[in-house]
MARBA-3410 file (N, C-alpha, C, O; in Angstrom, 1 decimal):
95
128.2,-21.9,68.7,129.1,-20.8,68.9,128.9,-19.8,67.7,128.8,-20.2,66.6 ~ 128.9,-18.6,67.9,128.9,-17.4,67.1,130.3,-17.5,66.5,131.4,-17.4,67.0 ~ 129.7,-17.6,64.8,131.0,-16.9,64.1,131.3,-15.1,64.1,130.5,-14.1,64.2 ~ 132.6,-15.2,64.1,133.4,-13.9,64.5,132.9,-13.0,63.2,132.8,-13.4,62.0 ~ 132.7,-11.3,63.6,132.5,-11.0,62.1,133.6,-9.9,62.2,134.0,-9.5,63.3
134.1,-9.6,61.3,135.0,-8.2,61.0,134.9,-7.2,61.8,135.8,-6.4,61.8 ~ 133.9,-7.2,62.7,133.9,-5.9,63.6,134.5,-6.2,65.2,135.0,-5.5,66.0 ~ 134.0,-8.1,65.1,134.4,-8.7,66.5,136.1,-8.8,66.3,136.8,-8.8,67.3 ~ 136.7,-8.8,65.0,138.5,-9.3,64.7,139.3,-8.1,64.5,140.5,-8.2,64.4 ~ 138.5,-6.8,64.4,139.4,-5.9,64.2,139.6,-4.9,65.4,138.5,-5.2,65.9
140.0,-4.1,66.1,140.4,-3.1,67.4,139.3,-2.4,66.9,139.2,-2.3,65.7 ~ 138.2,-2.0,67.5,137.3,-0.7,67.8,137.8,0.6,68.0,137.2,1.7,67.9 ~ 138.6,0.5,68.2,139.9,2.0,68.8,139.7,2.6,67.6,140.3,2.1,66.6 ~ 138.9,3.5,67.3,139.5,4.4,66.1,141.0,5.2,65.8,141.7,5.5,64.8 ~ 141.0,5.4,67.1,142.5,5.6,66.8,143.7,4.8,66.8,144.9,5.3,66.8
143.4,3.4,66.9,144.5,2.4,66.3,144.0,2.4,65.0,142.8,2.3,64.6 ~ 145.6,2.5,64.1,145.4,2.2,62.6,145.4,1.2,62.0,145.9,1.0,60.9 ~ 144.7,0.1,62.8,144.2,-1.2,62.4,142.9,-1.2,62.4,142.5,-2.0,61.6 ~ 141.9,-0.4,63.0,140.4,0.1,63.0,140.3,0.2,61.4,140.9,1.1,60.9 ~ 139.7,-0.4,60.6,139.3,-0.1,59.5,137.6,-0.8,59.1,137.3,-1.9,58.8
136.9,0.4,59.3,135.3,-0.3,59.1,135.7,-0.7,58.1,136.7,-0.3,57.5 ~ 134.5,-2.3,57.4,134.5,-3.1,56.4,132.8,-3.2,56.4,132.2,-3.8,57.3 ~ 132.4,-2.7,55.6,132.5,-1.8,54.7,132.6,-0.2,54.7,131.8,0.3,55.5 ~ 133.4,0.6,54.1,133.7,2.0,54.8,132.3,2.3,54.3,131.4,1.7,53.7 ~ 132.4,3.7,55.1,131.4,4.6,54.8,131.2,5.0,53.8,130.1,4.8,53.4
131.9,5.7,52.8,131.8,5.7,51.4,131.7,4.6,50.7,131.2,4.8,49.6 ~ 131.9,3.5,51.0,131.2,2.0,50.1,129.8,1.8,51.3,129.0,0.9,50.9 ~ 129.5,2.1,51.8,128.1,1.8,52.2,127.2,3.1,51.8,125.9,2.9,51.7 ~ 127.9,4.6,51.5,126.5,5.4,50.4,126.6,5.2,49.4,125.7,5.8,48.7 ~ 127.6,4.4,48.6,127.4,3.9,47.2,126.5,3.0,47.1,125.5,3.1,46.4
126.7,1.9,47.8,125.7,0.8,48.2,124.1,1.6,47.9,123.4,1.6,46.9 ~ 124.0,2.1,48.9,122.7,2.4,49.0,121.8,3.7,47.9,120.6,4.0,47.8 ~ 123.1,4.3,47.3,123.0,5.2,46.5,122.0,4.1,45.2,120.8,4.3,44.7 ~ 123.0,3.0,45.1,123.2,1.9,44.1,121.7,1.1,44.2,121.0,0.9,43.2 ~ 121.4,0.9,45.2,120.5,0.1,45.7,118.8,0.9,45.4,117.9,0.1,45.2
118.6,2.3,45.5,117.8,3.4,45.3,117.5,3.5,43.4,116.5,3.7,42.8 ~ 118.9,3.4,43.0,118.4,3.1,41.6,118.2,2.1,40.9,117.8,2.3,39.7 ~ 118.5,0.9,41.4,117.4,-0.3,41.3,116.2,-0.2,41.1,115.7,-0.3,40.0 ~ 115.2,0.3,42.8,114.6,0.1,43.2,113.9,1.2,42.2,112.7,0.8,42.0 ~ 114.2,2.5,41.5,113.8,3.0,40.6,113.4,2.7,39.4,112.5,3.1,38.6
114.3,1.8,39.3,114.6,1.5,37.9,113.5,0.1,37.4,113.0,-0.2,36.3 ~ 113.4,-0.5,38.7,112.2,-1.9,38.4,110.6,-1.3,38.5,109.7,-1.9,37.9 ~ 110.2,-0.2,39.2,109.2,0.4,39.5,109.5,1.1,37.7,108.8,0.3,37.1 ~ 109.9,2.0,36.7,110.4,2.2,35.7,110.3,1.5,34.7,109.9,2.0,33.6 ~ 110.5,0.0,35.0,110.4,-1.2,33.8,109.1,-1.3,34.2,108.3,-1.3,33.3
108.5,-1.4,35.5,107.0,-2.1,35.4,106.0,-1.3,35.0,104.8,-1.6,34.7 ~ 106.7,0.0,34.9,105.2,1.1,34.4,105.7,0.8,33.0,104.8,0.1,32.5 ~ 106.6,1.0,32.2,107.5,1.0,30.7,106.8,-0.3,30.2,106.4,-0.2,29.0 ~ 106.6,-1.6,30.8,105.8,-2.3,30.5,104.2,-2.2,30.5,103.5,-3.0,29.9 ~ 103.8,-1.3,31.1,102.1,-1.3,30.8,102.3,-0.2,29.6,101.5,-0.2,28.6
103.3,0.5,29.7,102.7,1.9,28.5,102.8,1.0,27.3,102.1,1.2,26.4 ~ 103.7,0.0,27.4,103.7,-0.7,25.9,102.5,-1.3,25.2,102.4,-1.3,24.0 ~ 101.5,-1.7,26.1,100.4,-2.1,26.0,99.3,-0.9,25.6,98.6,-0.9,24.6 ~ 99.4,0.3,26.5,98.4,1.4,26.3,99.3,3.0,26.4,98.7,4.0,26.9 ~ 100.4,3.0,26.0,100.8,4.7,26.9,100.8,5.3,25.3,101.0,4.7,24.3
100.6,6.3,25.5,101.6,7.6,24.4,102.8,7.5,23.7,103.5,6.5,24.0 ~ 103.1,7.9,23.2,104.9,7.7,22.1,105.4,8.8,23.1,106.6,8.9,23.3 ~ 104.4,9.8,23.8,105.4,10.8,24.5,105.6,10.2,26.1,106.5,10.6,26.8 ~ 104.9,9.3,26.3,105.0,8.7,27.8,106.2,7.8,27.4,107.2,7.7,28.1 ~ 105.9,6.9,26.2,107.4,6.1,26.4,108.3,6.4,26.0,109.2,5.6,25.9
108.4,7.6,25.8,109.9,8.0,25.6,110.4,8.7,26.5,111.6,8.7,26.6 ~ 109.0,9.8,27.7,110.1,9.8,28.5,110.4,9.1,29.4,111.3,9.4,30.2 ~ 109.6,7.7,29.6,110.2,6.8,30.2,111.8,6.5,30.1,112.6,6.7,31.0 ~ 112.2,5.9,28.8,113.0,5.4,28.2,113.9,6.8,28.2,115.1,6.4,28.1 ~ 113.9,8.2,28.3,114.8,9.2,29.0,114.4,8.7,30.3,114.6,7.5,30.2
114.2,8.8,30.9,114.2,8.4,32.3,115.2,7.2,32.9,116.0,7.1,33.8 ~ 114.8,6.2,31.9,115.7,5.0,32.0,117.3,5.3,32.0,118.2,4.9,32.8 ~ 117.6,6.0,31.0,118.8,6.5,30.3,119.6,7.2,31.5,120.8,7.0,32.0 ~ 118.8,7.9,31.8,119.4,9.0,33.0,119.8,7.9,34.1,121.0,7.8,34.3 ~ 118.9,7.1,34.8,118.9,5.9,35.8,120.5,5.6,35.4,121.4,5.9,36.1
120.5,5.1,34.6,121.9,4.0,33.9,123.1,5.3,34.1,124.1,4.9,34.7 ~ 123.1,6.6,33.8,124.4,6.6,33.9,124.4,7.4,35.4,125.4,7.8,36.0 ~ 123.1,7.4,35.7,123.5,7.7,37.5,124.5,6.5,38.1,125.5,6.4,38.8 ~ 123.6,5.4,37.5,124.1,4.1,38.2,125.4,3.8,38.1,125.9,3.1,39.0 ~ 126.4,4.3,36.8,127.5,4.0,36.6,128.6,4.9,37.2,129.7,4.6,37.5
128.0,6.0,37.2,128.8,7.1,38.5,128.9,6.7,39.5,129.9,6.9,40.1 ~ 127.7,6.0,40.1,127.9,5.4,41.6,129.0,4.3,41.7,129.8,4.0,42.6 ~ 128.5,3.6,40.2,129.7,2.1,40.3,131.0,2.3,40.4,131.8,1.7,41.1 ~ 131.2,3.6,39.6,132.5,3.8,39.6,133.2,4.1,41.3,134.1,3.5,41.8 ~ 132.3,5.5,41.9,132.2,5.6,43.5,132.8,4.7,44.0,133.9,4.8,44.6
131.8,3.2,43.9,131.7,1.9,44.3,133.0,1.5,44.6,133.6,1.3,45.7 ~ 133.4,1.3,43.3,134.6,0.3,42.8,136.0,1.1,43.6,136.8,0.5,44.2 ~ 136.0,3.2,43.5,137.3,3.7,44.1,137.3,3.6,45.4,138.4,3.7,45.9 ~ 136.0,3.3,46.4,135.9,3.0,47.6,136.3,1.6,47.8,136.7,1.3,48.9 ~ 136.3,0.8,47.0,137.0,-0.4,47.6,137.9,-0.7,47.3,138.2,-1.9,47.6
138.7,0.1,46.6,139.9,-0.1,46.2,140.8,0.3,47.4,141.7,-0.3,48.0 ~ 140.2,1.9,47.5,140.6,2.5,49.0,140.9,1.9,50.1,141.8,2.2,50.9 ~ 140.0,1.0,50.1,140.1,0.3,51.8,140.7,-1.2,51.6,141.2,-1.9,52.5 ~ 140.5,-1.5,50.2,141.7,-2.5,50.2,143.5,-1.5,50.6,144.3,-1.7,51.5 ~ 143.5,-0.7,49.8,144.8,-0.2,49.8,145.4,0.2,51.2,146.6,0.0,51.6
144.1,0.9,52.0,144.1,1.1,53.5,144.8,-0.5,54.5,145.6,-0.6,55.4 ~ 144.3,-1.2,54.0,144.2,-2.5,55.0,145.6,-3.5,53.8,145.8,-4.7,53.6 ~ 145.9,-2.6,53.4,147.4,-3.3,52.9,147.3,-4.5,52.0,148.1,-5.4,52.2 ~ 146.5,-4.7,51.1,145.9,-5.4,50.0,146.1,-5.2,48.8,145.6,-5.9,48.0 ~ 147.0,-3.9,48.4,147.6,-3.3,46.9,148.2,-2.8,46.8,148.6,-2.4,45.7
END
C-alpha cells in the first residue's frame, strides 16, 4: 500500500484555507536558488584546486572573490529559506 504524502492529506481546493502546498513556492525557489550555488560553488573548488597546483596569484584570487560572492548569495537565500518556512509553519498554525 502507498504511503499517503501531504498532497494526498490535505484539500486540493485552493480555495479551502486548509490547501497549503508543503513545500510553498517561495521555499521551493529558495531551494533551488540554494541548490544552483552549490552546484557553483563545487565546480569553483575543483577549478580553485588545480589553480593551486598551476594558476596565477590573479586567477586565484579571483577565484577566491568569486567564492566570497557565492557565500553571501548563499546566505541571502538561507535567510529567504528559513522566512519561507517560518511562513508556512505560521500559515498551517505551528507559531
Amino acid at each position: 500500500m502507498k504511503k499517503p504524502t501531504p498532497g494526498d492529506i490535505l484539500p486540493q481546493n485552493p480555495s479551502c484555507s486548509g490547501a497549503v502546498k508543503v513545500p510553498t513556492d517561495r521555499e521551493v525557489k529558495a531551494l533551488a536558488a540554494l541548490k544552483k550555488i552549490k552546484e557553483k560553488t563545487r565546480q569553483l573548488k575543483n577549478q580553485s584546486a588545480d589553480l593551486q597546483t598551476g594558476g596565477s596569484e590573479k586567477e586565484k584570487k579571483a577565484a577566491g572573490e568569486k567564492l566570497a560572492r557565492l557565500r553571501e548569495e548563499w546566505n541571502l537565500w538561507e535567510k529567504e529559506r528559513k522566512a519561507a518556512a517560518d511562513e508556512r509553519m505560521a500559515i498551517l498554525g505551528h507559531e
